[in-house]
PDB file of N, CA, C, O and CB in Angstrom:
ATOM      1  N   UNK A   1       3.438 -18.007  20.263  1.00  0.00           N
ATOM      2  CA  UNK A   1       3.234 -17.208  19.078  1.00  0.00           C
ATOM      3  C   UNK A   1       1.880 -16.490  19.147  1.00  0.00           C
ATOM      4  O   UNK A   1       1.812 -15.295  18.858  1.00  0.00           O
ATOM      5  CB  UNK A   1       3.321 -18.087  17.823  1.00  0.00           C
ATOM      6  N   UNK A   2       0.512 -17.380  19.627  1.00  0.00           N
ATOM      7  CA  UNK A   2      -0.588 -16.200  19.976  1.00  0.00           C
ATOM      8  C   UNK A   2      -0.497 -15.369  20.339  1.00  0.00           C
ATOM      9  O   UNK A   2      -0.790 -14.283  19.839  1.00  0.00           O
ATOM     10  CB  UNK A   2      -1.342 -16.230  20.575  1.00  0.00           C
ATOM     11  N   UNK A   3       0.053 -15.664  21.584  1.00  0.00           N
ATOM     12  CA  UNK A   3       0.314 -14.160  22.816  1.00  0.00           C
ATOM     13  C   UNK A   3       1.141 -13.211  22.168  1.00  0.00           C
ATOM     14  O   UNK A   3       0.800 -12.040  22.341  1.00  0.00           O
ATOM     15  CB  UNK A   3       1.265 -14.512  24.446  1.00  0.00           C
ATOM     16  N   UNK A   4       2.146 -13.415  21.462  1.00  0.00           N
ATOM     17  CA  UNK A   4       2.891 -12.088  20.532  1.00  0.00           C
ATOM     18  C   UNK A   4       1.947 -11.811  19.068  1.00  0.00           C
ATOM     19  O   UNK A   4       1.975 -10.818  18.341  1.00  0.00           O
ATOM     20  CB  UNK A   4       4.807 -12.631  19.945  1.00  0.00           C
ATOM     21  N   UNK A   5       1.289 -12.805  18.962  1.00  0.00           N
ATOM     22  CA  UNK A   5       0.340 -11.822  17.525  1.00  0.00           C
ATOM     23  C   UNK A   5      -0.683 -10.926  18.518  1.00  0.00           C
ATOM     24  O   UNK A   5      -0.581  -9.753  18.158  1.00  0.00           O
ATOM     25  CB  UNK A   5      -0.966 -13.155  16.080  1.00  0.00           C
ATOM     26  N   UNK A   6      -1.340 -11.010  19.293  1.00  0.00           N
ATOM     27  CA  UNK A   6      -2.317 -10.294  19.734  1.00  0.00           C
ATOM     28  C   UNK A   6      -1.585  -8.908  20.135  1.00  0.00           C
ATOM     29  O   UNK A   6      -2.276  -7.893  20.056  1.00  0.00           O
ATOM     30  CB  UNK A   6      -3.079 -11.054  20.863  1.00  0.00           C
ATOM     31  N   UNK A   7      -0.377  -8.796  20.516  1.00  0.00           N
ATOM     32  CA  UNK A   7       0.508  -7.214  20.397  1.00  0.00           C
ATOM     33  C   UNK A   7       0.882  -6.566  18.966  1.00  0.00           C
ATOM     34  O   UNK A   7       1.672  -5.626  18.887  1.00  0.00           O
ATOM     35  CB  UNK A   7       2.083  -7.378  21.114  1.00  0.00           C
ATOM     36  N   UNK A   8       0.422  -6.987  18.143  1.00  0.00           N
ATOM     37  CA  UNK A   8       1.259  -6.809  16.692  1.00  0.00           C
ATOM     38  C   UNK A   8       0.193  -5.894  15.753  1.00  0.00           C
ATOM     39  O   UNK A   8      -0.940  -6.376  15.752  1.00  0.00           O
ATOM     40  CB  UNK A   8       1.634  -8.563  15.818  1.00  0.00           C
ATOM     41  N   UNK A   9       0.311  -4.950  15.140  1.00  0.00           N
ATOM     42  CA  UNK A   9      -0.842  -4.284  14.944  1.00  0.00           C
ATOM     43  C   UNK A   9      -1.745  -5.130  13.753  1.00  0.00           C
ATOM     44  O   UNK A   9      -1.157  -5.986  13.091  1.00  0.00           O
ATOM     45  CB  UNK A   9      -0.450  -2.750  14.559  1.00  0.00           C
ATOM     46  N   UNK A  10      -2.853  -4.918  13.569  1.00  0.00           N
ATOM     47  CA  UNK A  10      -3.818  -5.889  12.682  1.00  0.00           C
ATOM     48  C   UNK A  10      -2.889  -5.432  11.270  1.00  0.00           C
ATOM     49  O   UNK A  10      -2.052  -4.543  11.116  1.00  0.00           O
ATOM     50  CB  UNK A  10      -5.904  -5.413  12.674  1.00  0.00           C
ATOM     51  N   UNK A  11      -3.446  -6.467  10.335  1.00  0.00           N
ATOM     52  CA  UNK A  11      -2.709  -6.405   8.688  1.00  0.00           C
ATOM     53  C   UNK A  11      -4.039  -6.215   8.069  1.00  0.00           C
ATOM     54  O   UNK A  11      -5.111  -6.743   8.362  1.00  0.00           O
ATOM     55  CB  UNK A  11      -1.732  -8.012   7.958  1.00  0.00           C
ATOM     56  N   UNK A  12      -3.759  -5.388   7.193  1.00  0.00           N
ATOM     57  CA  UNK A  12      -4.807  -5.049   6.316  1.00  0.00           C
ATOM     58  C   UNK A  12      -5.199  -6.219   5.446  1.00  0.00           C
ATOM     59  O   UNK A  12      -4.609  -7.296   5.370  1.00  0.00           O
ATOM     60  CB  UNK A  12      -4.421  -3.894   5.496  1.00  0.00           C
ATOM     61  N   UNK A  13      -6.431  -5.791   4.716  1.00  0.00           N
ATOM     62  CA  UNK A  13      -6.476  -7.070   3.893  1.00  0.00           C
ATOM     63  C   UNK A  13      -6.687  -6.926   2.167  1.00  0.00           C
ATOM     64  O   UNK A  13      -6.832  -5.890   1.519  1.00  0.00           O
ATOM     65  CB  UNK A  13      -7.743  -7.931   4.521  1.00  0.00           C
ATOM     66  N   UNK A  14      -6.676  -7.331   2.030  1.00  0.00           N
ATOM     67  CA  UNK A  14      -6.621  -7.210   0.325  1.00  0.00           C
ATOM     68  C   UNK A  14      -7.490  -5.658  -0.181  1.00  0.00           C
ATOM     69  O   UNK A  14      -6.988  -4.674  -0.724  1.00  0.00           O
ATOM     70  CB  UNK A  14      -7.626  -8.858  -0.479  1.00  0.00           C
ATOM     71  N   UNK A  15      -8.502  -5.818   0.103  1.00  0.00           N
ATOM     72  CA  UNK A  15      -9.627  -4.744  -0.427  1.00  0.00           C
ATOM     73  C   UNK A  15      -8.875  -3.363   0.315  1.00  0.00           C
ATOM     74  O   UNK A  15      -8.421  -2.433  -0.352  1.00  0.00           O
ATOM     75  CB  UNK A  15     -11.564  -5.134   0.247  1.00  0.00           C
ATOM     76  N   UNK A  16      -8.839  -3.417   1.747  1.00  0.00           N
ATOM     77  CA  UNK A  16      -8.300  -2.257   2.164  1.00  0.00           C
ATOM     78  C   UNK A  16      -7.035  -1.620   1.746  1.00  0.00           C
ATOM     79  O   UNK A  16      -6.847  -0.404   1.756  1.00  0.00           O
ATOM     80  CB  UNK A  16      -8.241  -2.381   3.283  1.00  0.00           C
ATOM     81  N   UNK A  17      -5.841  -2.864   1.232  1.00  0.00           N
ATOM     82  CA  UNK A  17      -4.569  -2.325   0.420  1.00  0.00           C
ATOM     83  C   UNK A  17      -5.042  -1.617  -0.482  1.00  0.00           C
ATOM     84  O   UNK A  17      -4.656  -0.448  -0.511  1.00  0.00           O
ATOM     85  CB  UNK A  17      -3.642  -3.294  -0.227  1.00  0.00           C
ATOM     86  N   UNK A  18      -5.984  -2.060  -1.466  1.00  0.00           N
ATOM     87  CA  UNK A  18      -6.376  -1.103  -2.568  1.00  0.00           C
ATOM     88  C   UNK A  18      -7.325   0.043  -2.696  1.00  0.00           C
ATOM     89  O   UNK A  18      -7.590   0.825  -3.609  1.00  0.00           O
ATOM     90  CB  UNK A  18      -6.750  -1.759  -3.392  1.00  0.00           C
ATOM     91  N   UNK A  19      -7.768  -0.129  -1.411  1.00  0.00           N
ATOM     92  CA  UNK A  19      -8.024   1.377  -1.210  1.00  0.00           C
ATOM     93  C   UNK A  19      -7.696   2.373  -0.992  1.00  0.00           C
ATOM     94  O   UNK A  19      -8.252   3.430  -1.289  1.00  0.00           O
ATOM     95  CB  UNK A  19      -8.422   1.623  -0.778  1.00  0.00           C
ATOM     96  N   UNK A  20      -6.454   2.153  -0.272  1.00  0.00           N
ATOM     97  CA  UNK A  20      -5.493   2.846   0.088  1.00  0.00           C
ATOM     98  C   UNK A  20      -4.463   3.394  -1.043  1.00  0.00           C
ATOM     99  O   UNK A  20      -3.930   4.503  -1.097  1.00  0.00           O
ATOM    100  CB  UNK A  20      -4.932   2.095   1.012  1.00  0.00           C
ATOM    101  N   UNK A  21      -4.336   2.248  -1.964  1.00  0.00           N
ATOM    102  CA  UNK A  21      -3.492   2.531  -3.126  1.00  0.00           C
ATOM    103  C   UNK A  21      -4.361   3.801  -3.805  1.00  0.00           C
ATOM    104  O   UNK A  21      -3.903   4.942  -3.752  1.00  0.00           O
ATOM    105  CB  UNK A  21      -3.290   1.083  -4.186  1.00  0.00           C
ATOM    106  N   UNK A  22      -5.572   3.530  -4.407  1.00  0.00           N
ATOM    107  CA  UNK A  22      -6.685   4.120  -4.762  1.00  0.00           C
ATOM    108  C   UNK A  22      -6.431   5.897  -4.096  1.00  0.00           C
ATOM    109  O   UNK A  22      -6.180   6.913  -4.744  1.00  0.00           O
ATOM    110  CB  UNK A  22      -8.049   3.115  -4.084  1.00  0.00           C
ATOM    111  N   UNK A  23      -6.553   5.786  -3.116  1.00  0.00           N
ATOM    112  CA  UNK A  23      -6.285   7.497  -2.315  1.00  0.00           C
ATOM    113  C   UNK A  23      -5.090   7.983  -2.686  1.00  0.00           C
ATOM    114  O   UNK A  23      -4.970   9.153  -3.048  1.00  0.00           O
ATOM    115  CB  UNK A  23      -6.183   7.590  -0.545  1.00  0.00           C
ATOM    116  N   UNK A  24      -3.633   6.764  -2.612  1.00  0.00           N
ATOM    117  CA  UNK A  24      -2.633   7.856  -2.801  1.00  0.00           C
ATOM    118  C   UNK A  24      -2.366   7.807  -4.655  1.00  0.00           C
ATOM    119  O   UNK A  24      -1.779   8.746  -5.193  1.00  0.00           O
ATOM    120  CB  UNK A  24      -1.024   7.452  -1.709  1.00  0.00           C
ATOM    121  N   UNK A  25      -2.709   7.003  -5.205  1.00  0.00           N
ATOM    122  CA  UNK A  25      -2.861   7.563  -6.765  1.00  0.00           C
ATOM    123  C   UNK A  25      -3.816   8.993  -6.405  1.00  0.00           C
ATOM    124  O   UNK A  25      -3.246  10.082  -6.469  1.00  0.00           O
ATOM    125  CB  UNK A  25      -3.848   6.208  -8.030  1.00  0.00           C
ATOM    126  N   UNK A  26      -4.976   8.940  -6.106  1.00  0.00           N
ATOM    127  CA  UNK A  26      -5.412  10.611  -6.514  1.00  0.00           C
ATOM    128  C   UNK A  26      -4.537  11.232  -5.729  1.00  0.00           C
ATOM    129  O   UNK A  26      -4.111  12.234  -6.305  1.00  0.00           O
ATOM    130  CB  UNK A  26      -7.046  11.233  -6.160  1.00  0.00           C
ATOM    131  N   UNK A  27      -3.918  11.034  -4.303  1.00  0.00           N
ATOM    132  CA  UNK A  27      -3.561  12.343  -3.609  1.00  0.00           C
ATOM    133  C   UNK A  27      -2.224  12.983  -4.519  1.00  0.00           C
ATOM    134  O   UNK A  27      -1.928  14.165  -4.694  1.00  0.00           O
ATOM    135  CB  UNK A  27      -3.128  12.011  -1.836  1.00  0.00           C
ATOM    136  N   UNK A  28      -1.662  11.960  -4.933  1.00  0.00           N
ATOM    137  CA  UNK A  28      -0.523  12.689  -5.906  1.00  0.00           C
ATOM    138  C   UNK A  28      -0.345  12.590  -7.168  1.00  0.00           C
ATOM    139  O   UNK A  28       0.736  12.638  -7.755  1.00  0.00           O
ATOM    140  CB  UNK A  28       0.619  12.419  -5.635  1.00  0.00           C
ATOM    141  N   UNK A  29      -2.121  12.353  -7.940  1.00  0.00           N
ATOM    142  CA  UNK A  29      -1.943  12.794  -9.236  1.00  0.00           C
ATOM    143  C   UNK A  29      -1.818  12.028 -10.355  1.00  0.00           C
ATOM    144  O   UNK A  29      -2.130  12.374 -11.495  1.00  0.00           O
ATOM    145  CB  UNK A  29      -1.042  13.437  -9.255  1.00  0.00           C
ATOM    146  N   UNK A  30      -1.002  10.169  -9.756  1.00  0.00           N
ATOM    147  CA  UNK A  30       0.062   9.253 -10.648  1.00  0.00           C
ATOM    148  C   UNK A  30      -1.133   8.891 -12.004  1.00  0.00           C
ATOM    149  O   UNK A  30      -2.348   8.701 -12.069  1.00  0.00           O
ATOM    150  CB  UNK A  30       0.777   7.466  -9.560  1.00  0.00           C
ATOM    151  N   UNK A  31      -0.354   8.919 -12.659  1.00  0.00           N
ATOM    152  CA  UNK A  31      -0.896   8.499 -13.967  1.00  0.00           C
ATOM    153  C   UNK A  31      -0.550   7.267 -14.759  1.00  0.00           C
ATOM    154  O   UNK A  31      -1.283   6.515 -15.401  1.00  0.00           O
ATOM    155  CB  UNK A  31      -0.647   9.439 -14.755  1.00  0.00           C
ATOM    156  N   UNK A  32       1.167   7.243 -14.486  1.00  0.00           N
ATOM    157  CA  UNK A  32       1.797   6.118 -15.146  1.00  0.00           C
ATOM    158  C   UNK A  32       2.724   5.289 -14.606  1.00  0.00           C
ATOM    159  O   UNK A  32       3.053   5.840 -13.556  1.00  0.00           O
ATOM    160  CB  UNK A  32       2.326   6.483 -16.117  1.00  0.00           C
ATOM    161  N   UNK A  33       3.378   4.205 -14.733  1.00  0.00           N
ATOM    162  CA  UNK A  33       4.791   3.617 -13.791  1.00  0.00           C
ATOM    163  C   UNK A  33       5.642   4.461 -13.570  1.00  0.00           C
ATOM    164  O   UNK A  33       6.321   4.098 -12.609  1.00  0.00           O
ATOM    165  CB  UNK A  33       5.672   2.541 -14.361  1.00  0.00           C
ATOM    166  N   UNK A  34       5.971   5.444 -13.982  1.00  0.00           N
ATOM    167  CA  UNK A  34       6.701   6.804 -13.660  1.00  0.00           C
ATOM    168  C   UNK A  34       6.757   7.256 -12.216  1.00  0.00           C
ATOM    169  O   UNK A  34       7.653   7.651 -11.469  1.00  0.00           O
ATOM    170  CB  UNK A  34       6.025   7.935 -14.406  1.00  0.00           C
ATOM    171  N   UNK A  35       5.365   7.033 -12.104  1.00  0.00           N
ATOM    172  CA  UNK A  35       4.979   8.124 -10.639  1.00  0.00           C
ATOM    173  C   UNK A  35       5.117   6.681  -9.723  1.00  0.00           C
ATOM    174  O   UNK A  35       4.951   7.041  -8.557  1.00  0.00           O
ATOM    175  CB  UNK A  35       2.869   9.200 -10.541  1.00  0.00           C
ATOM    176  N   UNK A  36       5.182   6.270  -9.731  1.00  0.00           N
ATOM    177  CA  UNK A  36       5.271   4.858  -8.690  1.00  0.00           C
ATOM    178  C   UNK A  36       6.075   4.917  -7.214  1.00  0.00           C
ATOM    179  O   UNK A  36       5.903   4.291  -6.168  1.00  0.00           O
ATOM    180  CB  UNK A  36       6.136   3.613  -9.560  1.00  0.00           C
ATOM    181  N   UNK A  37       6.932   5.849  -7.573  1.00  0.00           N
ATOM    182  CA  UNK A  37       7.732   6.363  -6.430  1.00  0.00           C
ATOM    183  C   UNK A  37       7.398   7.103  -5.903  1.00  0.00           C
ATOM    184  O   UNK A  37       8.135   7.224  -4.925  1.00  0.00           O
ATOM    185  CB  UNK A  37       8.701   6.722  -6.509  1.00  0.00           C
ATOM    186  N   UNK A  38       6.365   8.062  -5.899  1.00  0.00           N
ATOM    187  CA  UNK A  38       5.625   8.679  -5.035  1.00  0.00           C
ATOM    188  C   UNK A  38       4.367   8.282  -4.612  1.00  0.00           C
ATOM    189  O   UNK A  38       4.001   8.390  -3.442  1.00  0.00           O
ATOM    190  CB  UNK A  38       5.533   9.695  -5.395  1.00  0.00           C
ATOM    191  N   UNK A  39       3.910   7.978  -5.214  1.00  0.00           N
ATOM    192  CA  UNK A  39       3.224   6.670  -4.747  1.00  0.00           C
ATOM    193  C   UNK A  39       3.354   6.009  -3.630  1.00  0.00           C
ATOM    194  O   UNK A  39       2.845   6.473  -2.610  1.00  0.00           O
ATOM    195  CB  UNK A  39       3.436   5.802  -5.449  1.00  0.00           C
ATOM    196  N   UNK A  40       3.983   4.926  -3.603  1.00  0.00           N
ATOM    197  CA  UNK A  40       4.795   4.047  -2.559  1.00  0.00           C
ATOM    198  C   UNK A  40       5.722   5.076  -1.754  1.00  0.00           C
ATOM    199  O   UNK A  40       6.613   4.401  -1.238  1.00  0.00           O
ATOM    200  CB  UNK A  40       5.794   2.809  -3.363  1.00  0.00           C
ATOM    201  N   UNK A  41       5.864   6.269  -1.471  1.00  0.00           N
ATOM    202  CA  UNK A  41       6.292   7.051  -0.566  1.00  0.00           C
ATOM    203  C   UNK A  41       5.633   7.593   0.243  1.00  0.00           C
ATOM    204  O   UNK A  41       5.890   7.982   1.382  1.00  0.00           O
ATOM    205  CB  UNK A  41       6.809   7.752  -0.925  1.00  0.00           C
ATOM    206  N   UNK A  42       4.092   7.642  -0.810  1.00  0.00           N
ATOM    207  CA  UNK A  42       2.843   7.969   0.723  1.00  0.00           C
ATOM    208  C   UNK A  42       2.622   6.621   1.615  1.00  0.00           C
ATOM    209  O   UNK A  42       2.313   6.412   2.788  1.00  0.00           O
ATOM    210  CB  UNK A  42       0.878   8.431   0.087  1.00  0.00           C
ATOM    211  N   UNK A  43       2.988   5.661   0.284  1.00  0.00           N
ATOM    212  CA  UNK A  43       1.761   4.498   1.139  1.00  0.00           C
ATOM    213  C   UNK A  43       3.091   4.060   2.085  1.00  0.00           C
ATOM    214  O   UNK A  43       2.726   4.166   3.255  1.00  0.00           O
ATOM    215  CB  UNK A  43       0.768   2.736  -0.102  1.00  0.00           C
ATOM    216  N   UNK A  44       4.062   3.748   2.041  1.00  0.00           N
ATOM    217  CA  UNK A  44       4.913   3.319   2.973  1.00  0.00           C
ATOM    218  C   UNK A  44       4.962   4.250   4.247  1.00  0.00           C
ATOM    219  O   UNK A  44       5.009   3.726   5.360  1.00  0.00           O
ATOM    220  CB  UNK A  44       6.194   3.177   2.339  1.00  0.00           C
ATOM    221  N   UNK A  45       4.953   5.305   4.135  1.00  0.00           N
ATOM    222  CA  UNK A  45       4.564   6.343   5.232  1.00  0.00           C
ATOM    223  C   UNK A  45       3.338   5.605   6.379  1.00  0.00           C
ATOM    224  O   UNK A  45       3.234   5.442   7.595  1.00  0.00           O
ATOM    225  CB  UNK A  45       3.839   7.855   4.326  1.00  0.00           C
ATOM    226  N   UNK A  46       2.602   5.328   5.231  1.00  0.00           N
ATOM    227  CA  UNK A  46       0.943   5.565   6.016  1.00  0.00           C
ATOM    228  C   UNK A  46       1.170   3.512   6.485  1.00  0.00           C
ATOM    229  O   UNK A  46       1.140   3.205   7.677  1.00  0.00           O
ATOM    230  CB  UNK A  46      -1.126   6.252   4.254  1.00  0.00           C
ATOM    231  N   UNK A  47       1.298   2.798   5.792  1.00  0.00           N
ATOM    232  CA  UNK A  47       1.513   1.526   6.063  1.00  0.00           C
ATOM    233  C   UNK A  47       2.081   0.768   6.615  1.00  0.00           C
ATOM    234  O   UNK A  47       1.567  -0.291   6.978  1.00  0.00           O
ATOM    235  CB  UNK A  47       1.617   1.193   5.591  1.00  0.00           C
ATOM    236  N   UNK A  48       3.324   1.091   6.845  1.00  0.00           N
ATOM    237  CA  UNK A  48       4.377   0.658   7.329  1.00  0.00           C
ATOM    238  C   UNK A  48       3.840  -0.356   8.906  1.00  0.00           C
ATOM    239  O   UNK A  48       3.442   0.065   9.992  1.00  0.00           O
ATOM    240  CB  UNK A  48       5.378   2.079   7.509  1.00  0.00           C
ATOM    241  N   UNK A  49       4.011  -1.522   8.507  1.00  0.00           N
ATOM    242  CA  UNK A  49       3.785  -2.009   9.737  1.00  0.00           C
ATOM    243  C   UNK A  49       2.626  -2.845   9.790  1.00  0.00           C
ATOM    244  O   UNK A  49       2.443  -3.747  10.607  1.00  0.00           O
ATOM    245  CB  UNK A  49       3.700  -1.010  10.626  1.00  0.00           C
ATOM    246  N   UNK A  50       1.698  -2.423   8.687  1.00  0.00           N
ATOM    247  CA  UNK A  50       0.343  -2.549   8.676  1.00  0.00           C
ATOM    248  C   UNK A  50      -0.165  -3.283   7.495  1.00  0.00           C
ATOM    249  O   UNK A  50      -1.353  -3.215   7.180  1.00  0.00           O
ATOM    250  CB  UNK A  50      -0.234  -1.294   8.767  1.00  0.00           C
ATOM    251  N   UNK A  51       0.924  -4.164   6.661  1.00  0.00           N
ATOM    252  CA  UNK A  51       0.869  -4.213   5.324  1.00  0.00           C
ATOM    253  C   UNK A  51       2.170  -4.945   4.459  1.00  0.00           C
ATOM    254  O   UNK A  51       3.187  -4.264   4.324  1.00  0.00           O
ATOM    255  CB  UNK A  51       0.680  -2.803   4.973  1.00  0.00           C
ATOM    256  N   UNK A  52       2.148  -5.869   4.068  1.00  0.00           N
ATOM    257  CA  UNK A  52       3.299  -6.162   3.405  1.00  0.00           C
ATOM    258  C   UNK A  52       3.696  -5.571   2.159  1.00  0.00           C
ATOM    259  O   UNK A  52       3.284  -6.091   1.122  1.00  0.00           O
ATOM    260  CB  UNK A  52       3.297  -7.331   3.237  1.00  0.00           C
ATOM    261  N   UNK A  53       4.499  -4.475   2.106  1.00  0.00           N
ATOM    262  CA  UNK A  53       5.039  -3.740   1.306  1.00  0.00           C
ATOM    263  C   UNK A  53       4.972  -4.115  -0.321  1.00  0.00           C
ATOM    264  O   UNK A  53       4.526  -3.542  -1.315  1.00  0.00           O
ATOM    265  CB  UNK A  53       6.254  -3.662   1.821  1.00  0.00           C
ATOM    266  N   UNK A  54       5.621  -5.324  -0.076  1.00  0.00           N
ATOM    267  CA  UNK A  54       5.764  -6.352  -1.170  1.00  0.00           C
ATOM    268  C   UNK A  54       4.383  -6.398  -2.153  1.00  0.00           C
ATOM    269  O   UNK A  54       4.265  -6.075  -3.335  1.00  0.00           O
ATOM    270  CB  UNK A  54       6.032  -7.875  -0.430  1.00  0.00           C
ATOM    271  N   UNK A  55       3.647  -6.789  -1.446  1.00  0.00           N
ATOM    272  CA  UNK A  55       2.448  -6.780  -2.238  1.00  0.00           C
ATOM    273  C   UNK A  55       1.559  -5.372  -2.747  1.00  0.00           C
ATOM    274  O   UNK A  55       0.820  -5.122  -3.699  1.00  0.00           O
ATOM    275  CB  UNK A  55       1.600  -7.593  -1.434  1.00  0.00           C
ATOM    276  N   UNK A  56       2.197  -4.418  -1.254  1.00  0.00           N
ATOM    277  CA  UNK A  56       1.732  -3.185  -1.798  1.00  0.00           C
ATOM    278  C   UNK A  56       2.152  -2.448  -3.118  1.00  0.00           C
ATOM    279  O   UNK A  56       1.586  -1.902  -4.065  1.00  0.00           O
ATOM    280  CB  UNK A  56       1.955  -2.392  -0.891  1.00  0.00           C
ATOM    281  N   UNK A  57       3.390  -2.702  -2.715  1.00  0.00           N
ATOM    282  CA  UNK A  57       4.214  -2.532  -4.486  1.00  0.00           C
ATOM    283  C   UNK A  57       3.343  -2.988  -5.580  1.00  0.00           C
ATOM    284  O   UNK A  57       2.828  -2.070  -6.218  1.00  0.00           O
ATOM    285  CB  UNK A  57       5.732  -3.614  -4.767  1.00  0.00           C
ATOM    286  N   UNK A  58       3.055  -4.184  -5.950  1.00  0.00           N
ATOM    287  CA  UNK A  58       2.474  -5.257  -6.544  1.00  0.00           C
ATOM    288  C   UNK A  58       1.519  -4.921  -7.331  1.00  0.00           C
ATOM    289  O   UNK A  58       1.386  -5.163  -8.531  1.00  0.00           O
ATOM    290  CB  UNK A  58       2.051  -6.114  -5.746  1.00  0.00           C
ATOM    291  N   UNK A  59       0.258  -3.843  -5.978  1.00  0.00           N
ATOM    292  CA  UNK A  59      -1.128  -3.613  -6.554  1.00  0.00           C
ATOM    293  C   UNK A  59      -0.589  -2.004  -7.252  1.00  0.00           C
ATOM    294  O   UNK A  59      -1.110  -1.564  -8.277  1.00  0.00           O
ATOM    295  CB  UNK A  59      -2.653  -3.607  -5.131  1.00  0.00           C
ATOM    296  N   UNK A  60       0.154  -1.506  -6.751  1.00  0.00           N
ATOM    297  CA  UNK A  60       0.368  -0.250  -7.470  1.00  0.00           C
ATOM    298  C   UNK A  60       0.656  -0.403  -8.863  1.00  0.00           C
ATOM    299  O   UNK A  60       0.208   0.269  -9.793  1.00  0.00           O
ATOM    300  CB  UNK A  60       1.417   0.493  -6.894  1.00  0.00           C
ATOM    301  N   UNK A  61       1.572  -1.504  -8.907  1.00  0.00           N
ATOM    302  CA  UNK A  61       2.353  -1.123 -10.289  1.00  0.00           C
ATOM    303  C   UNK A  61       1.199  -1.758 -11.358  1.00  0.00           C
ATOM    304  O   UNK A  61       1.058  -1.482 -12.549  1.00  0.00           O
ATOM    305  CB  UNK A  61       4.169  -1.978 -10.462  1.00  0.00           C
ATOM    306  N   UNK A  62       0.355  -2.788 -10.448  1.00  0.00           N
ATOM    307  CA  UNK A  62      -0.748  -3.142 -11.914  1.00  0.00           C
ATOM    308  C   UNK A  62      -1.643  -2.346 -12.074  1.00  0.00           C
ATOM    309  O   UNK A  62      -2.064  -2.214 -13.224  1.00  0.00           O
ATOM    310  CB  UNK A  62      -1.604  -4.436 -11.963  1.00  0.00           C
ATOM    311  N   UNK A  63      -2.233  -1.557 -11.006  1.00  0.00           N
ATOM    312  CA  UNK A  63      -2.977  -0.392 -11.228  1.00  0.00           C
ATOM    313  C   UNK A  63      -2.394   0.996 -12.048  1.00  0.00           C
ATOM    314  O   UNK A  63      -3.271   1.647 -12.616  1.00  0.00           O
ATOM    315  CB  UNK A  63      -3.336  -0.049  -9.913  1.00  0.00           C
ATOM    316  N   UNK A  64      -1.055   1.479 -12.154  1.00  0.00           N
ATOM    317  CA  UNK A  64      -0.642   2.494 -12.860  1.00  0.00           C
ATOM    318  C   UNK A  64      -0.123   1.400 -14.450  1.00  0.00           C
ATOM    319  O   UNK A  64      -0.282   1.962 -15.533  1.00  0.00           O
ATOM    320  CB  UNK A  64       0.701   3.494 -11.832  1.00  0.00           C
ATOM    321  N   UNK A  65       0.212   0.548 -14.459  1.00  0.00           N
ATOM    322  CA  UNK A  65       0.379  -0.110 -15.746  1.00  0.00           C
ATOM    323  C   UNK A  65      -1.120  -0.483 -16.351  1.00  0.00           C
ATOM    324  O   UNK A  65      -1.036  -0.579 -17.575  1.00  0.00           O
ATOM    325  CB  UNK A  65       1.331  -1.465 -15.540  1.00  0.00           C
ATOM    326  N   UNK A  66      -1.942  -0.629 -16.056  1.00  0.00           N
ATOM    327  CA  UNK A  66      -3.440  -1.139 -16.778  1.00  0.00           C
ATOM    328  C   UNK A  66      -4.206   0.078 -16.328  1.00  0.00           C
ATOM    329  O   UNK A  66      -5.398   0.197 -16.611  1.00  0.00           O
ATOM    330  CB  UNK A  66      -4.254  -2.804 -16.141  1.00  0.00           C
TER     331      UNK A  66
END
């Protein structure tokens, strides 16, 4: 299992998910749970692979709900 994590690309970590969230709220504007789907259409683009989705979802929707 080492030898196949060291091929696997690094996972982001908490602070960097939300920075990322952070960029694509301004790049497209989101204001409310509405926009959530575009949202998560940049970041799955840009993440994919790099990020458990799941949680990326997670920080979006508490950041456009609060």
């Amino acid at each position: 299992m080492n030898l196949l994590s060291g091929y696997l690309p690094q996972q982001l970590t908490d602070a960097e998910i939300s920075a990322e969230v952070a960029a694509a709220m301004a790049q497209t504007g989101a204001k409310g749970i509405a926009d959530m789907g575009k949202v998560m259409g940049v970041l799955k683009a840009k993440l994919a692979g790099r990020a458990d989705l799941a949680k990326v979802s997670a920080q979006v929707k508490a950041k456009l709900a609060g």
